[in-house]
DRENZA-774853 format. One record per residue (C-alpha): x, y, z. Coordinates in steps of 0.02 Angstrom, whole numbers, padded with zeros to 5 digits, always signed. Example, Ala and Ser with C-alpha at 12.3 -4.5 7.8 and 13.67 -1.06 7.14 Angstrom:
REM DRENZA-774853
+00615-00225+00390+00684-00053+00357
END
This chain:
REM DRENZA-774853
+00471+02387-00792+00345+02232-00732+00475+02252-00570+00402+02426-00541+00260+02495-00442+00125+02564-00567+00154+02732-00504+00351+02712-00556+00311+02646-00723+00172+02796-00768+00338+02910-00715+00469+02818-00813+00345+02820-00981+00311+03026-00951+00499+03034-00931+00523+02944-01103+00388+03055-01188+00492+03222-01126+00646+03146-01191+00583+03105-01351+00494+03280-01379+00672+03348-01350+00757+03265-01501+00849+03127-01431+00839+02942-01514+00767+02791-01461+00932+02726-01408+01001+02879-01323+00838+02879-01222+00852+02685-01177+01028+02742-01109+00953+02856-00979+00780+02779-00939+00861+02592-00916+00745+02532-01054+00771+02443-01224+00764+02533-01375+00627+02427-01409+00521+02484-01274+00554+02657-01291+00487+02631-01488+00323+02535-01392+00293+02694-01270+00312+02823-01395+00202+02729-01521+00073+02699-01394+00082+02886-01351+00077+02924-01525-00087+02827-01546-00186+02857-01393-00100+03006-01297-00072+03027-01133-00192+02883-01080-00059+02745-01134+00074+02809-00993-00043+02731-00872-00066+02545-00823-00211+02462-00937-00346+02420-00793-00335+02231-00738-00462+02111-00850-00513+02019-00707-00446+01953-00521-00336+01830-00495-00399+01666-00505-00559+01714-00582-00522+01614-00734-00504+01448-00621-00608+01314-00659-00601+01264-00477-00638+01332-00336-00536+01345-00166-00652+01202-00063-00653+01101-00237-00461+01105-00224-00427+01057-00080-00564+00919-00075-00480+00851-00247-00290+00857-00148-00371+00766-00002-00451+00628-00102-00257+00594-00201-00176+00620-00049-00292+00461+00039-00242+00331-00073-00224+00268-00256-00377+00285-00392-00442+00128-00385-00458+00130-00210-00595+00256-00250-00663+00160-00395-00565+00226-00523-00514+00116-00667-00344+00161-00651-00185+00068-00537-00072+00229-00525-00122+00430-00524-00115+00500-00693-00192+00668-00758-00331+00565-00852-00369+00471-00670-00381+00653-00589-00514+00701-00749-00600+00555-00693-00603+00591-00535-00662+00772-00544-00806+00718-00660-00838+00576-00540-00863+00685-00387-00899+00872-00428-00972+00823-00596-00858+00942-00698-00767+00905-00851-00592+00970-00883-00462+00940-01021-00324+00848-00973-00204+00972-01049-00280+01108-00916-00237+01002-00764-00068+01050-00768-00065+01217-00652-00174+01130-00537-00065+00984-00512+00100+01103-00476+00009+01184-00350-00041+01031-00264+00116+00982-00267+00082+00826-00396+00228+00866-00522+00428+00797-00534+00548+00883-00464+00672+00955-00582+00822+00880-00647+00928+01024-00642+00952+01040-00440+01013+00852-00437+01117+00897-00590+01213+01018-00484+01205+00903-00321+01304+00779-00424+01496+00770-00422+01586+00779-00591+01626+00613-00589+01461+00552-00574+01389+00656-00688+01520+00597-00807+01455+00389-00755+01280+00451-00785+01313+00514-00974+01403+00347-01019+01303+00222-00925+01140+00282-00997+01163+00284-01179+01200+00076-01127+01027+00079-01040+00944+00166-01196+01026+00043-01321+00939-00091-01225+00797-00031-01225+00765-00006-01409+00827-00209-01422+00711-00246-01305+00569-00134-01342+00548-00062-01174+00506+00103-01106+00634+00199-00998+00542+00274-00864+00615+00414-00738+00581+00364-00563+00593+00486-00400+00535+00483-00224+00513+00640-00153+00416+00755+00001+00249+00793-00063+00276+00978-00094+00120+01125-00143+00034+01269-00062-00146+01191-00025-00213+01194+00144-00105+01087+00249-00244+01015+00340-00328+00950+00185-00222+00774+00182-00192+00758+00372-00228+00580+00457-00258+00578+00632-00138+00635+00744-00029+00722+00611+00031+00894+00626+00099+00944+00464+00065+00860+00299+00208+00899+00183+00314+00823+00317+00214+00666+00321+00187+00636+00162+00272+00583+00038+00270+00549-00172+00304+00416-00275+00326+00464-00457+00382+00390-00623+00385+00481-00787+00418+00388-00955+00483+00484-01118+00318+00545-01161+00334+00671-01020+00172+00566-00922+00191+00551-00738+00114+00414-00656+00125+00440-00453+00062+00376-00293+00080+00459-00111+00137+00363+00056+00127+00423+00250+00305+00429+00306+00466+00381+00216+00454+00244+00094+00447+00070+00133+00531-00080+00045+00327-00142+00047+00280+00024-00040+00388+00021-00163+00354-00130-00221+00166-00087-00238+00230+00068-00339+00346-00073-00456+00169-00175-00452+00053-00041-00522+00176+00036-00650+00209-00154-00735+00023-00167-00750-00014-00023-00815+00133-00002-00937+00125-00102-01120+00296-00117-01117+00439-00200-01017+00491-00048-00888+00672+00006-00873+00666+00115-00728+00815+00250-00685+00762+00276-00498+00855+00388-00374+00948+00279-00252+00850+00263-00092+00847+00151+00061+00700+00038+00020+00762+00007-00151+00927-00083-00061+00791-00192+00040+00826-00390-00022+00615-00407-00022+00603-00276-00156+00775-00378-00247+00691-00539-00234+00546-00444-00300+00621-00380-00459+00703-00553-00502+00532-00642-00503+00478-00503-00642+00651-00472-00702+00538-00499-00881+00435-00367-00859+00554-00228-00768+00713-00201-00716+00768-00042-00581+00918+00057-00634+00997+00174-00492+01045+00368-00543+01212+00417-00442+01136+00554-00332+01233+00689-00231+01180+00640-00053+01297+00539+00073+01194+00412+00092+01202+00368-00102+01400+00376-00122+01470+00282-00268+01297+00231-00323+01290+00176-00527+01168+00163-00649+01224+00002-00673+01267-00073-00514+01455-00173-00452+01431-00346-00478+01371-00331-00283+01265-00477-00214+01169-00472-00029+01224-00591+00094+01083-00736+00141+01051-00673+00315+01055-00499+00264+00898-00376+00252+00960-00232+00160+01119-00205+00026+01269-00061+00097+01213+00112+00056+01347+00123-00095+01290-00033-00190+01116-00087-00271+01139-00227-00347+00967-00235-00442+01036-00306-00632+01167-00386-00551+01028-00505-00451+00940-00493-00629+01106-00564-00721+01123-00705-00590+00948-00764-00604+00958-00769-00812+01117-00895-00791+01009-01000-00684+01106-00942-00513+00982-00896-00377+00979-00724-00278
END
């Protein structure tokens, strides 16, 4: 019925009435309408109660968007400021983007005051929320979806010895239907192809997320690493999507000078350019004169390992 034009549905519910004033059940009428026998009970009780004023649509409460806290300009300004930068580059007491640092900020500039459970809509339509799980879920091979469900109950054990917080990491185009134009630097023609986002969410379901200009960098990501350590009370085990800047040896050497207070895990994705990635990586190590690991290998607890037994990266 909600598929249908409110013309159709005032025809279908007049065509239910008739068949119910000729003797014929609920269910024999569902049969030859297309509806449940459920709905047929709701029309013909309606119709029972109120006449022939419940075959038509009830008249809309109010427009859409009318209930929105924000308006338009409001949205896009807020969009623009997240897009520029992290909070406390706009002197926010916050390292990484979180719905309470986007409360913040709305109070801060347009002197409203929203719940932090309402931001939620807003943020999807921005484009500030995960992706899902279940498109990389079928992007994955069986194989590796069969490595992912046994290497992670080891990372999960692990972390309940070592009282740390798993954390799901992704990197991602910045996706959402503001204005385009709201988070463009000069000389950019199309944000959502610039831009990109940065995002980790722990088992609590919180995101924390920063954007970037471009693809990510070995020197972003390591700012990302940065932020999240200081903001989380925990050690951080991470399960990040394999990507190119993780491979970098400046973000390896990274992680083995705070190998106590995080340590990166790599999901097995579906693209080519993550083949044979692990959750927990080959014992893999990156040549001395080399910049970057292969594409298939990542190598981050194996550099980890090392450095515990007193070997260097």
């Amino acid at each position: 019925m909600r598929s249908l034009t409110p013309d159709a549905r005032y025809e279908r519910r007049t065509e239910v009435v008739r068949l119910r004033k000729t003797g014929l059940s609920y269910f024999q009428i569902g049969a030859q309408t297309g509806l449940s026998r459920t709905g047929v009970f709701d029309i013909c009780k309606r119709y029972a109660a109120t006449g022939p004023a419940s075959l038509r649509d009830a008249p809309a409460s109010r427009a859409s968007g009318a209930a929105r806290k924000l308006q338009l300009p409001q949205e896009a300004l807020l969009r623009q400021l997240i897009c520029s930068g992290t909070p406390d580059q706009l002197d926010l007491p916050f390292a990484l983007w979180t719905r309470s640092a986007v409360v913040r900020l709305i109070e801060a500039r347009l002197g409203l005051r929203l719940k932090v459970r309402t931001l939620g809509s807003y943020l999807a339509r921005w484009g500030f929320s995960p992706r899902k799980s279940g498109k990389h879920a079928r992007d994955l091979s069986s194989a590796r979806r069969l490595r992912l469900r046994e290497e992670y109950p080891r990372v999960a054990a692990r972390a309940v010895i070592e009282d740390a917080e798993i954390n799901w990491g992704d990197d991602a185009p910045l996706r959402g239907h503001a204005d385009k134009a709201d988070c463009v630097g000069p000389g950019a023609t199309d944000v959502d192809d610039q831009l990109g986002l940065t995002s980790a969410v722990n088992s609590k379901g919180q995101m924390r997320w920063k954007t970037h200009v471009g693809v990510l960098t070995a020197s972003g990501l390591i700012d990302f690493l940065h932020r999240l350590v200081a903001i989380s009370p925990k050690k951080v085990f991470l399960m990040l999507h394999d990507t190119p800047a993780q491979r970098a040896r400046s973000v390896h050497v990274w992680l083995v000078e705070h190998v106590d207070e995080i340590e990166v895990f790599c999901q097995p994705t579906g693209g080519a350019r993550s083949a044979g990635a692990r959750v927990e990586p080959a014992t893999a190590r990156p040549s001395p004169d080399s910049s970057s690991m292969p594409p298939h290998r990542s190598g981050f607890p194996t550099l980890v390992r090392r450095t515990r037994r007193g070997v260097g990266p």
